[in-house]
Every structure is written in structure tokens, then in C-alpha cells.
C-alpha positions in Angstrom: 106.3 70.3 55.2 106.3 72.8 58.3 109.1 74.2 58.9 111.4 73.4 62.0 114.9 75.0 63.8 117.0 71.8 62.6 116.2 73.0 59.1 118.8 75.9 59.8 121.6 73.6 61.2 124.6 74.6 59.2 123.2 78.2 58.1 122.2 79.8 61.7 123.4 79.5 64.9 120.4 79.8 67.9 121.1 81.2 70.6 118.8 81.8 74.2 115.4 80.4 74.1 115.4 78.8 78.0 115.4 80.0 81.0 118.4 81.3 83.1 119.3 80.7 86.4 117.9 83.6 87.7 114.4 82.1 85.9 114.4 84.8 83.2 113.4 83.5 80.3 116.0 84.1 77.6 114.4 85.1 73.9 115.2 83.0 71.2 117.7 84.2 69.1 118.9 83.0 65.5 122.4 84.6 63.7 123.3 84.0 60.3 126.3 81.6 60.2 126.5 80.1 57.0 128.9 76.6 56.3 129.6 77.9 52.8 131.4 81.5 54.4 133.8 79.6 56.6 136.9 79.0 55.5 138.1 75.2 53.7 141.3 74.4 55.6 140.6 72.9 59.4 142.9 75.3 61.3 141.4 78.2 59.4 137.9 77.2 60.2 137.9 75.9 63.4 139.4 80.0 64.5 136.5 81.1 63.2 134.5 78.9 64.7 136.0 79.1 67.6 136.3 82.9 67.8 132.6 82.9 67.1 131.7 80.8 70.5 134.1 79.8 73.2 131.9 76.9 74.0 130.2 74.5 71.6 127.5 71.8 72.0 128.4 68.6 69.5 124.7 69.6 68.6 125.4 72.9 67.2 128.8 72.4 66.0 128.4 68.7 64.4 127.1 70.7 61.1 130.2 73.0 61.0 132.4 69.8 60.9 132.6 66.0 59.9 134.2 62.8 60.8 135.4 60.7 57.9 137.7 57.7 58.2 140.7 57.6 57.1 140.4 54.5 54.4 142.6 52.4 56.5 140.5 48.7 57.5 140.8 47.8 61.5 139.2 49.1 64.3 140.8 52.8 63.6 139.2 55.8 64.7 138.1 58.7 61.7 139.8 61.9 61.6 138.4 65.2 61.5 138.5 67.1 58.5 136.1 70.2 57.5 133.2 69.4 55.7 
């Protein structure tokens, strides 16, 4: 198995790695932001989420998060709730 950068999905957050507006190419970089250190409730962990990055892409944040239904039957849309 080789390794790849989804494999850190949930455990890093990348950051960089294109190229800017200006055509610099931005380095690649990869912080330690581990699912297991943020915090259970939903409010709780979506400040810390949110005080870590202003903006997210679904991408990055999908790990950090989940959608699970709510048990009713219909055509009802699933909550969130922390994972």
C-alpha cells in the first residue's frame, strides 16, 4: 500500500500546495489536527474548528463532522451531530 494525503483526513489539516495568484507556488503544508483532541459536544467543536480556519472546504471539514439521520422515515433531511 503507498501511502497517500487522504490517509491523514481527520488527523492533519494541509494547507498550500498550489499556486497563488501572483503564480508563486505555495509549499505544501500538513498541521497536526487530530479528530480525537476536539471536543464531543457540537457547539464546543465546531469553535474550535472554526477558530482554527475561518473558511472550510466540505473536503477538509467532512472528516471533522458527520450527517446522521435522525431515525424518523419520510423524505426528512439528517442532522448534524459531531462524529
Amino acid at each position: 500500500m503507498l501511502p497517500t494525503l487522504e490517509m491523514l483526513h481527520g488527523e492533519a489539516l494541509l494547507h498550500g500546495g498550489g499556486v497563488g495568484p501572483s503564480g508563486v507556488v505555495a509549499p505544501l503544508r500538513i498541521k497536526h489536527f487530530p479528530l480525537a483532541a476536539l471536543p464531543a459536544d457540537a457547539a464546543s467543536r465546531f469553535a474550535a474548528l472554526f477558530a482554527e480556519r475561518q473558511r472550510w472546504e466540505w473536503e477538509d471539514l467532512s472528516p471533522y463532522v458527520q450527517v446522521r439521520g435522525t431515525g424518523r422515515r419520510g423524505g426528512e433531511v439528517g442532522r448534524w451531530v459531531c462524529a
